[in-house]
Backbone of each chain as ProteinMPNN parsed JSONL, in Angstrom:
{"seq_chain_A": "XXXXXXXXXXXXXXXXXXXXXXXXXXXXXXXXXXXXXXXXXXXXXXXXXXXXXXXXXXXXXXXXXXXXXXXXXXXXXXXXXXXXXXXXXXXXXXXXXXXXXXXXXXXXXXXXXXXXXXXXXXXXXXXXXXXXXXXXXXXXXXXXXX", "coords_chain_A": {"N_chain_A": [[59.642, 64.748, 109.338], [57.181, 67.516, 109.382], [55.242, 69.607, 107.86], [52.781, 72.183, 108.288], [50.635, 73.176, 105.959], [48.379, 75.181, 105.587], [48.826, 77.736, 105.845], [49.814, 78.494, 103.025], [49.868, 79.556, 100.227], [50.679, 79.34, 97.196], [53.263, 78.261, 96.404], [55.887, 76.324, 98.626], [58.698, 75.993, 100.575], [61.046, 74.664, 102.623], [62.92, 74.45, 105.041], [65.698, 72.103, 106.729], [68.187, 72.007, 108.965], [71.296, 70.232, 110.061], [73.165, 69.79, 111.794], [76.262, 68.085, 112.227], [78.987, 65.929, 113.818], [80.993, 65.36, 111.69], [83.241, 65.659, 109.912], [84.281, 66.347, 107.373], [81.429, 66.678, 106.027], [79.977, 68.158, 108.081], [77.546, 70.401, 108.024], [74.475, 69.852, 106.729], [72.495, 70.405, 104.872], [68.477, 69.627, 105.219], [65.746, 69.705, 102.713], [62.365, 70.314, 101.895], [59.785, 70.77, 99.087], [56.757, 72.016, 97.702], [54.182, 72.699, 95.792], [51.164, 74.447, 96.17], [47.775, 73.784, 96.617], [45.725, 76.155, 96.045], [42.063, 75.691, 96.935], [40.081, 77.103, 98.193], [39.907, 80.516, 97.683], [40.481, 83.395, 98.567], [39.476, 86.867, 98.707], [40.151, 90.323, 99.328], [42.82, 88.515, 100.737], [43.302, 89.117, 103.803], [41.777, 91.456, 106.16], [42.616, 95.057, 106.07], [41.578, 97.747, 107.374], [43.061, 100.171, 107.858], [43.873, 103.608, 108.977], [40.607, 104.653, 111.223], [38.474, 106.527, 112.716], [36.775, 106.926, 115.77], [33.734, 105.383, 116.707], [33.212, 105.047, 114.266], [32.03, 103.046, 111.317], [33.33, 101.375, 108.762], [33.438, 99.514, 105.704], [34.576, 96.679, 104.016], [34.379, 94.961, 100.826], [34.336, 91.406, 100.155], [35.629, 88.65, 98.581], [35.072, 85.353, 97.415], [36.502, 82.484, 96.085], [35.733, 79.691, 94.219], [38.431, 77.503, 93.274], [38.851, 74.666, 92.752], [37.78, 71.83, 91.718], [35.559, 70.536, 92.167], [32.161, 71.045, 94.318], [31.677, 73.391, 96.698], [30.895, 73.665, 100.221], [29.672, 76.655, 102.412], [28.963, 76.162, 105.273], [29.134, 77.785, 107.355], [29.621, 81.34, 108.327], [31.051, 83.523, 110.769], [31.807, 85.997, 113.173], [34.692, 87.268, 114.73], [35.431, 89.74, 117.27], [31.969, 89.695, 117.668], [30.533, 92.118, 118.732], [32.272, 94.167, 117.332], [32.771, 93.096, 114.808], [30.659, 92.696, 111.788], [29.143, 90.783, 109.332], [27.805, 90.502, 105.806], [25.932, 89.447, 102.962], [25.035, 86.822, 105.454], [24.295, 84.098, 105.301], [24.563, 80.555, 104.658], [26.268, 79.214, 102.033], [27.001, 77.631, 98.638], [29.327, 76.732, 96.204], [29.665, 76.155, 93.366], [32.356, 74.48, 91.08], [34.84, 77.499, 90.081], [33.055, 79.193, 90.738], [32.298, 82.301, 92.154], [31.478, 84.242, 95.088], [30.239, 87.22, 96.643], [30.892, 89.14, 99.432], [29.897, 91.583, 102.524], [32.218, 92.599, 104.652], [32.212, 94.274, 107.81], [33.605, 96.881, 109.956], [33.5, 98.283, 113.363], [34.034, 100.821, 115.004], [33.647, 102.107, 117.517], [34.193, 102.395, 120.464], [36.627, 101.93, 120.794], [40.376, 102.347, 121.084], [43.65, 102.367, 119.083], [45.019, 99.92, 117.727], [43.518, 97.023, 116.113], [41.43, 94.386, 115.843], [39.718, 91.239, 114.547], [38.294, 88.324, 113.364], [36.993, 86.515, 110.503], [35.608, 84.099, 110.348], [34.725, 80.785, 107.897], [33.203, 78.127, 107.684], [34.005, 75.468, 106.356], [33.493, 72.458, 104.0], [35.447, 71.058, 103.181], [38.054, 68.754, 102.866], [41.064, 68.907, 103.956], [40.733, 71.763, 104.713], [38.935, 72.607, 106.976], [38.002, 75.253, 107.932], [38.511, 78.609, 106.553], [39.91, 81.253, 107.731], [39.72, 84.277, 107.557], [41.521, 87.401, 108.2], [40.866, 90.882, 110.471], [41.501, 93.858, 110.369], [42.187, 97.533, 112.04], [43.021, 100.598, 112.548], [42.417, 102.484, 115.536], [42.019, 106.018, 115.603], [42.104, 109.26, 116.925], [40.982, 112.24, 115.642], [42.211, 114.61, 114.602], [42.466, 117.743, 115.684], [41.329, 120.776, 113.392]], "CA_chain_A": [[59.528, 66.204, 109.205], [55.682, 67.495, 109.209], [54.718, 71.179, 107.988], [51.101, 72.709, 107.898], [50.641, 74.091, 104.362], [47.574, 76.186, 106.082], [49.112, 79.527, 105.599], [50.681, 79.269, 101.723], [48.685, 79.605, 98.936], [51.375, 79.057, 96.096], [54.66, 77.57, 96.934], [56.381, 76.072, 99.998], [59.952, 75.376, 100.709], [60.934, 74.778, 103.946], [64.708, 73.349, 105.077], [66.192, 72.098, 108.587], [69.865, 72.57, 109.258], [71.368, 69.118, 110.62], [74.532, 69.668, 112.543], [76.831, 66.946, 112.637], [80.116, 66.092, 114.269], [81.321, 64.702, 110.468], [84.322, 66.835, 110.044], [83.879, 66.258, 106.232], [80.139, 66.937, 105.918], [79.968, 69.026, 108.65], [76.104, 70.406, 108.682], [73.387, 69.291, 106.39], [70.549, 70.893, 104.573], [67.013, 68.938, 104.293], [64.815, 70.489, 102.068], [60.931, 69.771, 100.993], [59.313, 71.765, 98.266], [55.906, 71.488, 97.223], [53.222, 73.493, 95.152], [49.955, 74.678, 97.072], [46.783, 74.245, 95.393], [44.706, 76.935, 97.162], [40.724, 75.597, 96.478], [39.185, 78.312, 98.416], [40.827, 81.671, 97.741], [39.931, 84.66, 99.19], [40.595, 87.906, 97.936], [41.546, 90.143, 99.674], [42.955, 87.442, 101.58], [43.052, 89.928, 104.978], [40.931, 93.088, 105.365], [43.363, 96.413, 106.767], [40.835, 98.96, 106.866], [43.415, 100.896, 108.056], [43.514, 104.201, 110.242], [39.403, 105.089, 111.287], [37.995, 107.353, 113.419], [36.448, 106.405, 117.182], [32.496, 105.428, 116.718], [32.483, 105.021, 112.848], [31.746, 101.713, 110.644], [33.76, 100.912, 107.551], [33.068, 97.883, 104.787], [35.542, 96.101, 102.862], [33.836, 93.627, 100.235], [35.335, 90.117, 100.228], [35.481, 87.64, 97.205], [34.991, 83.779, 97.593], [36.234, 81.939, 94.7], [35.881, 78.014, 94.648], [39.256, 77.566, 92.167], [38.709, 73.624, 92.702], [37.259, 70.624, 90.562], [34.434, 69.931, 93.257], [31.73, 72.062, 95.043], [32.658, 73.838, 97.933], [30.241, 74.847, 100.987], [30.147, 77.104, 103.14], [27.622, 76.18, 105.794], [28.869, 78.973, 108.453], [30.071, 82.105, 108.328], [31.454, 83.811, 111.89], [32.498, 87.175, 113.029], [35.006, 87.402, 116.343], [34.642, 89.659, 118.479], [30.54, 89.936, 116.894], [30.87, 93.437, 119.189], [33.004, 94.992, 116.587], [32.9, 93.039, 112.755], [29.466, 92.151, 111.24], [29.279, 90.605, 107.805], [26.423, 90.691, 105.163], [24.957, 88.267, 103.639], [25.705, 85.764, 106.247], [23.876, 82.703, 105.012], [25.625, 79.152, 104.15], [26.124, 78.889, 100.325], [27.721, 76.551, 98.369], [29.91, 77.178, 95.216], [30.137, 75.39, 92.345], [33.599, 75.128, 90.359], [35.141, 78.426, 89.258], [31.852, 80.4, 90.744], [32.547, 83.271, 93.469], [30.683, 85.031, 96.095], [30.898, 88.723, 97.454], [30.271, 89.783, 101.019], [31.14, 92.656, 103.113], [32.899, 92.663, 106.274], [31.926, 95.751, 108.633], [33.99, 97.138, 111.94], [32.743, 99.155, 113.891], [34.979, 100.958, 116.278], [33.013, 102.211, 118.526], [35.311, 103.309, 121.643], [38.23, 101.304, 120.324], [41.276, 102.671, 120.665], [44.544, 102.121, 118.706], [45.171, 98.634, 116.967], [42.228, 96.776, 116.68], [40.715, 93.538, 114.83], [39.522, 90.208, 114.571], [38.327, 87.545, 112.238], [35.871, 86.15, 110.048], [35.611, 82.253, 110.161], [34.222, 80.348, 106.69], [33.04, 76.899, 107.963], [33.703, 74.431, 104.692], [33.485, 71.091, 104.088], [37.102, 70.958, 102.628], [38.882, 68.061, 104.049], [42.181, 69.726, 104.715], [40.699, 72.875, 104.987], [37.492, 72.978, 107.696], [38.175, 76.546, 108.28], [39.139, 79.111, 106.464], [40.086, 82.618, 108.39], [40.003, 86.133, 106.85], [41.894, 88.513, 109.366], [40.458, 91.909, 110.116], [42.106, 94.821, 111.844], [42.091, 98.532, 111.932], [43.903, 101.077, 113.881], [41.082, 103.591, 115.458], [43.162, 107.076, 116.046], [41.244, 110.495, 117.371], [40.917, 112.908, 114.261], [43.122, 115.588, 114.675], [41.431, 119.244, 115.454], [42.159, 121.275, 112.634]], "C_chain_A": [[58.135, 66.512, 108.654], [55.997, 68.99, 108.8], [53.252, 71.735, 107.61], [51.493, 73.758, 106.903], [48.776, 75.464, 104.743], [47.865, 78.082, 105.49], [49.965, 79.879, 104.171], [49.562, 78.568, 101.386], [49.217, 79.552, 97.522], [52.667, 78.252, 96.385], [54.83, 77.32, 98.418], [57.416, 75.377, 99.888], [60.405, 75.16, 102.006], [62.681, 73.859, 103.688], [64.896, 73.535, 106.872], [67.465, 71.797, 108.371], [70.171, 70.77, 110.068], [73.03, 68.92, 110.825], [75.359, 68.647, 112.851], [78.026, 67.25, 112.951], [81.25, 65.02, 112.968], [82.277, 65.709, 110.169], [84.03, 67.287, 108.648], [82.453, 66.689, 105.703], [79.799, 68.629, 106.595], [78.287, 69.34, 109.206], [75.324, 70.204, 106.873], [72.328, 69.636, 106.308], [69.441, 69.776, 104.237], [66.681, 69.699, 103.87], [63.578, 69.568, 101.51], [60.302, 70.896, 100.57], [57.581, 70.705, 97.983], [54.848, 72.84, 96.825], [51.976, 73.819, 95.885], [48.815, 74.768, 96.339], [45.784, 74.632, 96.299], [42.992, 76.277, 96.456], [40.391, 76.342, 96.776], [39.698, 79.513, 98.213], [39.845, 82.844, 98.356], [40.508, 86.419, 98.949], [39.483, 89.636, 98.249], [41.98, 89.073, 101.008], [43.379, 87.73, 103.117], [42.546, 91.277, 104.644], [41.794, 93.401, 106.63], [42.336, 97.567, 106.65], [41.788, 99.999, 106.98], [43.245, 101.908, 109.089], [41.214, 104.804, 110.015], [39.638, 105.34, 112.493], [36.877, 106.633, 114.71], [34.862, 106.456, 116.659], [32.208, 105.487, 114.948], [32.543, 103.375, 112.298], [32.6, 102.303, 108.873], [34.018, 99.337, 106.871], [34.793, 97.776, 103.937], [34.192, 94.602, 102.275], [34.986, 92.427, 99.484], [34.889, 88.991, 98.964], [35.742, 86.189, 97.81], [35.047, 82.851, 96.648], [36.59, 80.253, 94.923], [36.984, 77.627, 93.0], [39.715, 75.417, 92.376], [37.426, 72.688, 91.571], [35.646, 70.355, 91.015], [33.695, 71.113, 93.795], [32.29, 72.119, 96.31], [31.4, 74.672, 98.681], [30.658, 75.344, 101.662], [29.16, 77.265, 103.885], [27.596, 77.154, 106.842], [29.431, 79.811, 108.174], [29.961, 83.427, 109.765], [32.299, 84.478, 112.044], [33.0, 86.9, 114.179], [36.11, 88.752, 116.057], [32.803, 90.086, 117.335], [30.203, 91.411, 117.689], [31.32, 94.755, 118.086], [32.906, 94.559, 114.615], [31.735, 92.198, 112.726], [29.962, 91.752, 109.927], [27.804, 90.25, 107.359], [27.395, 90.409, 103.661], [26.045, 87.476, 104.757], [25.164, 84.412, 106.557], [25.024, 81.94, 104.199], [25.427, 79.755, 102.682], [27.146, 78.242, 100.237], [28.296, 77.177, 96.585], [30.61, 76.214, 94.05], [31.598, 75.709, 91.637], [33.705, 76.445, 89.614], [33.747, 79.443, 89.726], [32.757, 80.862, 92.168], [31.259, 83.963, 93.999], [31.497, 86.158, 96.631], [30.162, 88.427, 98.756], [30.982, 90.678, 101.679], [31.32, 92.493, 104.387], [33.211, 94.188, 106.917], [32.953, 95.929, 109.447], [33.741, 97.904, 111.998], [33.904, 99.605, 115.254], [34.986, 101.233, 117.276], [34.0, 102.756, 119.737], [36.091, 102.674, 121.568], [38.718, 102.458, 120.594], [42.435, 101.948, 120.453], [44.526, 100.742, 117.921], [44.095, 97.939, 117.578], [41.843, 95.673, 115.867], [40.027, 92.474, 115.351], [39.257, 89.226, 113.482], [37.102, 87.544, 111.789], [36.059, 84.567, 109.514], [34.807, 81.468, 108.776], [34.302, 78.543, 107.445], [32.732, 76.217, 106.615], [33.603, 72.894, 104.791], [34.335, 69.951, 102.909], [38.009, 69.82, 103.416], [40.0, 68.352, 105.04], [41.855, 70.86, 104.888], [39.356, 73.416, 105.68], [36.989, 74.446, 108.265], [39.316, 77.443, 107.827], [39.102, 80.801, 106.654], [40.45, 83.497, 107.618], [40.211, 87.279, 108.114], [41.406, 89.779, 109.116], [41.186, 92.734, 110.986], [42.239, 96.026, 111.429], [42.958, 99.492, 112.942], [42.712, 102.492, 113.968], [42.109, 104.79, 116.073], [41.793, 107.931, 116.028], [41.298, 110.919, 115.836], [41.403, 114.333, 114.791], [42.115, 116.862, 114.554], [42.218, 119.883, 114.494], [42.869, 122.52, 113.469]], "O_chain_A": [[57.782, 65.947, 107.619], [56.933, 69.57, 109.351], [52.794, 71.566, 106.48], [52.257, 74.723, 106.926], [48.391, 76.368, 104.0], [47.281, 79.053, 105.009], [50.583, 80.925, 103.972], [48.793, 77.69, 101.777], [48.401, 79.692, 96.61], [52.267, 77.133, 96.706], [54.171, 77.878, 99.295], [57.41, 74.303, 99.287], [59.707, 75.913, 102.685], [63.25, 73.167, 102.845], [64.575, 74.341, 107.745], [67.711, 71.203, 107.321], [69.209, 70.197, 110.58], [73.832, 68.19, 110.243], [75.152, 68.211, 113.984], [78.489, 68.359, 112.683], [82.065, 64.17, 113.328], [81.804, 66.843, 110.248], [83.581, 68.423, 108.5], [82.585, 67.182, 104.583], [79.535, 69.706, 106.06], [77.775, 68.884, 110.229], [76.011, 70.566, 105.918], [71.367, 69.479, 107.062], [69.469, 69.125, 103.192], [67.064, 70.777, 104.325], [63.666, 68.498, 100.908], [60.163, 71.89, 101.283], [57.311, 69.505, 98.022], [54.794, 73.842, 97.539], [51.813, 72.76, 96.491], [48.689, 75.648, 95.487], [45.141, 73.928, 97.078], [42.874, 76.538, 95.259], [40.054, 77.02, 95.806], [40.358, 79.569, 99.251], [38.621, 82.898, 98.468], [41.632, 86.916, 99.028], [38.475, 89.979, 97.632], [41.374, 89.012, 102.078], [43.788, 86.764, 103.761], [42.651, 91.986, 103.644], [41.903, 92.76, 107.675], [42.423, 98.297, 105.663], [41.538, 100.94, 106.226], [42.628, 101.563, 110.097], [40.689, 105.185, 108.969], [40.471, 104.853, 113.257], [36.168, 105.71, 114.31], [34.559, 107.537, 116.154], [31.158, 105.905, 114.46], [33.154, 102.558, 112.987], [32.404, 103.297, 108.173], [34.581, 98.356, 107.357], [35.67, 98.536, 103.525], [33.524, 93.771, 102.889], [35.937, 92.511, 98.707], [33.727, 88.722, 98.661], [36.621, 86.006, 98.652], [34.019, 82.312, 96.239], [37.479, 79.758, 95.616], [36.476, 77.51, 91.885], [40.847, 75.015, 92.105], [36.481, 73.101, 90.899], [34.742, 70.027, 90.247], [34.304, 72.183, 93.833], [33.048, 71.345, 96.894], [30.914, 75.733, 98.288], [31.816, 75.097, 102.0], [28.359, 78.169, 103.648], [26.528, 77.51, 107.339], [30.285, 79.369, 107.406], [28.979, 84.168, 109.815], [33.414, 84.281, 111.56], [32.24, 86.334, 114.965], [37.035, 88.904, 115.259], [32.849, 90.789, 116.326], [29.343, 91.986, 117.021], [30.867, 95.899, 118.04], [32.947, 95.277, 113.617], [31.646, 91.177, 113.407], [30.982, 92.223, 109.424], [26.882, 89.867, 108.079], [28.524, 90.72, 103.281], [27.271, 87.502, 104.868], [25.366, 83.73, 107.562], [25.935, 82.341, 103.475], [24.592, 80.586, 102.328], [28.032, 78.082, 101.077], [27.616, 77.972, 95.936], [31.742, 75.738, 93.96], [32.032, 76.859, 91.569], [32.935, 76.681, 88.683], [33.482, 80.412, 89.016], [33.503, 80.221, 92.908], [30.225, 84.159, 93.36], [32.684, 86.243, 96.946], [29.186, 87.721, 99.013], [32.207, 90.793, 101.653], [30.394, 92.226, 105.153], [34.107, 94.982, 106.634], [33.379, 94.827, 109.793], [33.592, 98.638, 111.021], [34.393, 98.898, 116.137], [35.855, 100.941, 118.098], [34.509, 103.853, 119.508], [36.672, 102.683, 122.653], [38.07, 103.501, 120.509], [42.656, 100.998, 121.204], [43.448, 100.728, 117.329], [43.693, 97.963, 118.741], [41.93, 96.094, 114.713], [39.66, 92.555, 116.524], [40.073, 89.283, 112.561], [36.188, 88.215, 112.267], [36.562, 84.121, 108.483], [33.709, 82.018, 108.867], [35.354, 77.935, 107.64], [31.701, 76.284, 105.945], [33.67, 72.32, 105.878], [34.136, 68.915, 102.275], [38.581, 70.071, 104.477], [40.054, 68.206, 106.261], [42.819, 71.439, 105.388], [38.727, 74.373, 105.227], [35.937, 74.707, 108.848], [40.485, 77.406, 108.211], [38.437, 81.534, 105.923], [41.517, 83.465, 107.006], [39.332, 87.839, 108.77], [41.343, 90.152, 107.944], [41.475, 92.435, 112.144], [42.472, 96.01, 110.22], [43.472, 99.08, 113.982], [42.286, 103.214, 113.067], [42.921, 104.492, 116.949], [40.748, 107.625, 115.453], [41.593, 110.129, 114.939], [40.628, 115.019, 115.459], [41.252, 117.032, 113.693], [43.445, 119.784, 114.48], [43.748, 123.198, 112.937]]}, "seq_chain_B": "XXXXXXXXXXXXXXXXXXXXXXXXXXXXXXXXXXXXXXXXXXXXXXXXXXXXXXXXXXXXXXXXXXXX", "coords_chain_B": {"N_chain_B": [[125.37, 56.686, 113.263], [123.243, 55.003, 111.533], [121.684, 53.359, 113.703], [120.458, 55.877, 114.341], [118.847, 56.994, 112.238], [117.24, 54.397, 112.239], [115.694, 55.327, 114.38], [114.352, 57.283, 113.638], [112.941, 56.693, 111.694], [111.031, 54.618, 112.835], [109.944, 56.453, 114.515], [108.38, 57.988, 112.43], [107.019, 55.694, 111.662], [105.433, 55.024, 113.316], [103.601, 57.799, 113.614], [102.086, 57.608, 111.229], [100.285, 55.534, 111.493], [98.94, 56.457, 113.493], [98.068, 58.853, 112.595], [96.631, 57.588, 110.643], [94.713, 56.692, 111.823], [93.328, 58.192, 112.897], [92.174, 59.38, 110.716], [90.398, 57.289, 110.263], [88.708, 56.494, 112.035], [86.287, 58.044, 112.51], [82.809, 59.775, 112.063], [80.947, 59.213, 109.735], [78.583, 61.108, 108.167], [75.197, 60.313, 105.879], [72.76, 61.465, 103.665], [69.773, 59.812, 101.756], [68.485, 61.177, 99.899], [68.456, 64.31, 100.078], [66.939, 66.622, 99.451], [63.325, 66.649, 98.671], [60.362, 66.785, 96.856], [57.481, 67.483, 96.979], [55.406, 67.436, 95.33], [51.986, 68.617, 94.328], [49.855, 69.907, 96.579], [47.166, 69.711, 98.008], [45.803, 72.767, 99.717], [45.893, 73.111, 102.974], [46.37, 70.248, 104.06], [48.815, 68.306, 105.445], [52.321, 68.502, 104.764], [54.569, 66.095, 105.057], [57.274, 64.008, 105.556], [59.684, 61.701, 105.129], [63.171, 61.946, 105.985], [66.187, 59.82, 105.66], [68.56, 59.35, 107.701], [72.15, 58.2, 107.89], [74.881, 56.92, 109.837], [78.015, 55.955, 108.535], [80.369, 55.609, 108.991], [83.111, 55.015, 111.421], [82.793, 55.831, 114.164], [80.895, 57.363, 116.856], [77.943, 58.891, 115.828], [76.753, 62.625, 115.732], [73.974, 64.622, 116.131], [72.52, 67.759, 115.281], [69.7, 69.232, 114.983], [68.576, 71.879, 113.594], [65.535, 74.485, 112.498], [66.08, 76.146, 109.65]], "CA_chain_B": [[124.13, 56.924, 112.378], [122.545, 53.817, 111.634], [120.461, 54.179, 114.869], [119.756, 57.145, 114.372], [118.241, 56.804, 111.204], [116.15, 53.294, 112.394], [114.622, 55.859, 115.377], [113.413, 58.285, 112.653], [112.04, 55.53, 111.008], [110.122, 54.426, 113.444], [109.021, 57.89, 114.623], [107.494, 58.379, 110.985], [105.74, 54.543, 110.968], [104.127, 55.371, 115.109], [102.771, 58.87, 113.559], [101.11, 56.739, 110.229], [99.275, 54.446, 111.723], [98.018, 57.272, 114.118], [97.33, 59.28, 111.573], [95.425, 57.139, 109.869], [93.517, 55.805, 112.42], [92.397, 59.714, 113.044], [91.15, 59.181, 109.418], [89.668, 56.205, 109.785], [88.222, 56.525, 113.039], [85.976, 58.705, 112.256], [82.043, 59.492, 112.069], [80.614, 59.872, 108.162], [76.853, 61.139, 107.668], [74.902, 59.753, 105.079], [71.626, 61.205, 103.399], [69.926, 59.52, 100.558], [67.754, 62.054, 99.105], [68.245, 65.744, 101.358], [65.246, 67.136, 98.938], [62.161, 65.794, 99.164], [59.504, 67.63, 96.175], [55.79, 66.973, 97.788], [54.551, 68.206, 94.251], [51.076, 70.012, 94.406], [49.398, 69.502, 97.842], [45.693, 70.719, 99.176], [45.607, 73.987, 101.189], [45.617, 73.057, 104.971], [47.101, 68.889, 104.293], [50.118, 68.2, 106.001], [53.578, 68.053, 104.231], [55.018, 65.296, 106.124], [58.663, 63.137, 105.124], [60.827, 60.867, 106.476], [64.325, 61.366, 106.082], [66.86, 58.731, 106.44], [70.464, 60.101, 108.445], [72.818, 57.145, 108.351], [76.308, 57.205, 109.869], [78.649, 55.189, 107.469], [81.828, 55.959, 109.536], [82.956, 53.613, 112.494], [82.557, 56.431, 115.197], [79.633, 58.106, 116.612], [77.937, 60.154, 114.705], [76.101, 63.164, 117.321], [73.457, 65.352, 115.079], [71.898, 68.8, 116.168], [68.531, 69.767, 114.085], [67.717, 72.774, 114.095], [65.283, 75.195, 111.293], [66.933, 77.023, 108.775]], "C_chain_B": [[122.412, 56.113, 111.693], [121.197, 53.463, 112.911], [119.896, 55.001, 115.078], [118.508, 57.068, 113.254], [117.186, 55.77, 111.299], [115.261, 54.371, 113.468], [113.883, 56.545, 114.865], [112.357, 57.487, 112.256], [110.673, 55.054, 111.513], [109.425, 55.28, 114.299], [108.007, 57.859, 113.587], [106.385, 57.03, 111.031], [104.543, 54.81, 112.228], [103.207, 56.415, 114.307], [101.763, 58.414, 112.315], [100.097, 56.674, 110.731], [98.6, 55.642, 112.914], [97.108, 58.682, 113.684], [95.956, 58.507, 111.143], [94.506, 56.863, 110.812], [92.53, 57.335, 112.933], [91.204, 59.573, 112.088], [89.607, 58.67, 109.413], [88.469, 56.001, 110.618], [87.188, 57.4, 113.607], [84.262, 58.453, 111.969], [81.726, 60.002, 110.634], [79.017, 59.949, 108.112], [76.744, 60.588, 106.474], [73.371, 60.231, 105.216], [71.538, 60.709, 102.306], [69.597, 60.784, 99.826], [67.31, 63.765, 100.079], [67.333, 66.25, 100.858], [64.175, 66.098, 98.385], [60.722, 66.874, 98.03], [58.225, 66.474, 96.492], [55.148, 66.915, 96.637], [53.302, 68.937, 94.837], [50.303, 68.842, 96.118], [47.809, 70.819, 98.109], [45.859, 71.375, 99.903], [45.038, 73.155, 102.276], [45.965, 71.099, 105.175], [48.471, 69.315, 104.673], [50.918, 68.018, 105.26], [54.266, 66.91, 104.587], [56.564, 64.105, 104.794], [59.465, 62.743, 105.979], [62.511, 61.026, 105.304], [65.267, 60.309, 106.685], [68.024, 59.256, 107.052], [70.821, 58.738, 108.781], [73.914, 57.486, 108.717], [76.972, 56.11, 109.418], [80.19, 55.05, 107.971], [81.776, 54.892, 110.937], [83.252, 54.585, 113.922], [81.563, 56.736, 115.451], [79.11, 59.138, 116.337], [76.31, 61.323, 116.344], [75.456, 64.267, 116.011], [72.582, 66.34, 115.992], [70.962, 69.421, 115.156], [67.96, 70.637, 114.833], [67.114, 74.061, 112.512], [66.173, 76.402, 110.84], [66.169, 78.737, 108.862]], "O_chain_B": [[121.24, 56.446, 111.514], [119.982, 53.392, 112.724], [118.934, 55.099, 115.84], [117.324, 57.095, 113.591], [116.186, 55.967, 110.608], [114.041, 54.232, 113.374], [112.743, 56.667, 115.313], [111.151, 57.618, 112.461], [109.588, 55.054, 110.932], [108.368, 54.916, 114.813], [106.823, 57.708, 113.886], [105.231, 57.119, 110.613], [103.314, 54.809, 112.165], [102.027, 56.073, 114.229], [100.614, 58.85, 112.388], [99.122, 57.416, 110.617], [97.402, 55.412, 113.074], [96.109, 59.259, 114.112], [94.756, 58.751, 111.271], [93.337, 56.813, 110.429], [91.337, 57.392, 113.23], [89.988, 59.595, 112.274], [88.499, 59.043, 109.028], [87.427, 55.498, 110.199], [87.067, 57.589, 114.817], [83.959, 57.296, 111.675], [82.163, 61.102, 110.295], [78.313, 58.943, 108.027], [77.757, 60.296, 105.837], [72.655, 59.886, 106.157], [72.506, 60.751, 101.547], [70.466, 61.37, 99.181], [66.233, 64.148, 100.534], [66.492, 66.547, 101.706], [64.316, 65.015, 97.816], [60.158, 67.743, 98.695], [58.088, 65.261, 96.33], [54.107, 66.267, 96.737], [53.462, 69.775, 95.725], [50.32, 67.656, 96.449], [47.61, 72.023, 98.274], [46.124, 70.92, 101.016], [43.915, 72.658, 102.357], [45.825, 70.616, 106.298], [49.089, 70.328, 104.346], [50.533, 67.065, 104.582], [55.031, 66.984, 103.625], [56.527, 63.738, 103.619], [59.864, 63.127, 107.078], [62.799, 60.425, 104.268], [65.232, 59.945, 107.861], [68.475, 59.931, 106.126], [70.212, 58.072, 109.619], [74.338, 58.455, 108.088], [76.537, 55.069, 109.91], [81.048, 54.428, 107.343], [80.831, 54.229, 111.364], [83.955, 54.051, 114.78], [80.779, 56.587, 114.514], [79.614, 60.246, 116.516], [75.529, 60.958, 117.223], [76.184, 64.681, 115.109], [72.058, 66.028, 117.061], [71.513, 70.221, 114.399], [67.311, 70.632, 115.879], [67.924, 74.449, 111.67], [66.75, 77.284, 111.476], [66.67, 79.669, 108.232]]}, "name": "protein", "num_of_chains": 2, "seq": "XXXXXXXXXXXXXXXXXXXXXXXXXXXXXXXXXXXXXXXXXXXXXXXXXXXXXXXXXXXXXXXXXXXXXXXXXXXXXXXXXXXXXXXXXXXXXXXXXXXXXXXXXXXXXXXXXXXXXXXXXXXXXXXXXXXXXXXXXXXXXXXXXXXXXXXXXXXXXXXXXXXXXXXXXXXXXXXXXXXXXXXXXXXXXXXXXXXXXXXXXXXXXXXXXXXXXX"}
């Protein structure tokens, strides 16, 4: 029994059901627990800009905290679609224990309409963790005539 | 009466032994350890465990895994 701890950042429990024809038994919980020790955190750990308006740009600023023993780089940093979310700065850096970094993450909505995002990629040099994704998404709606 | 009473008899010892052998005849799971604590684990390493499923019973045992 394998599970990618990728997407928790504090706990993980997980259980599989195991149906038997044991009249007595019957079915059969596994269970594996285990603690998550997030090193890179990210906070907020997805940007919602929420509802915006057709042809405007709105920032969210993003925190990068290295909550590990060891430095932590970050030699790329990568917007998809690069059409719609810029980020600034967008040079490598590297982060010593317990230090953080800001940066802001743009979209631009430009003739979007309705639900709308993408990502922002953090290329590290984290063994289990060579990439870590900050989701972005917005919903672009008209602006109501008064 | 006497005949009568030996046919009961041996009504009741046939349904025993077929009883029991319902019992006996039977498939028994067996885990050792159903939880499994990983303790603390690195964001984005694999969880990974081996359970053991033994059947302990002298039929076959037929198992359907599926997530909770």
């Amino acid at each position: 029994m394998g599970i990618s701890t990728r997407g928790y950042t504090k706990t993980l429990s997980k259980q599989i059901k195991i149906r038997t024809n044991d009249r007595d038994a019957g079915t059969v919980i596994l269970t594996m627990n285990a603690r998550i020790l997030e090193i890179l955190s990210v906070d907020p750990p997805f940007v919602n800009l929420g509802k915006m308006a057709p042809g405007t740009i709105q920032g969210r600023e993003v925190t990068v905290l290295n909550k590990g023993k060891d430095p932590v780089s970050i030699s790329r940093i990568t917007a998809r679609p690069e059409s719609t979310i810029g980020i600034s700065p967008e040079q490598a850096f590297t982060l010593k224990p317990g230090e953080a970094r800001k940066f802001e993450i743009t979209f631009n909505s430009g003739a979007l309409r309705g639900h709308a995002g993408g990502y922002v990629t953090l290329d590290t040099d984290l063994e289990y963790l060579p990439k870590k994704i900050i989701r972005v998404r917005a919903q672009v709606v008209e602006k109501k005539e008064p | 009466m006497l005949r009568c009473a030996k046919v009961i008899g041996i009504s009741i010892a046939i349904i025993v032994v077929f009883a029991a052998g319902n019992v006996y005849g039977a498939p028994r799971v067996k885990v050792d350890n159903p939880v499994f604590d990983a303790g603390e684990i690195p964001q984005g390493k694999e969880m990974a465990h081996e359970f053991t499923i033994s059947n302990i019973g002298d039929e076959t045992l037929t198992i359907t895994v599926s997530p909770c």
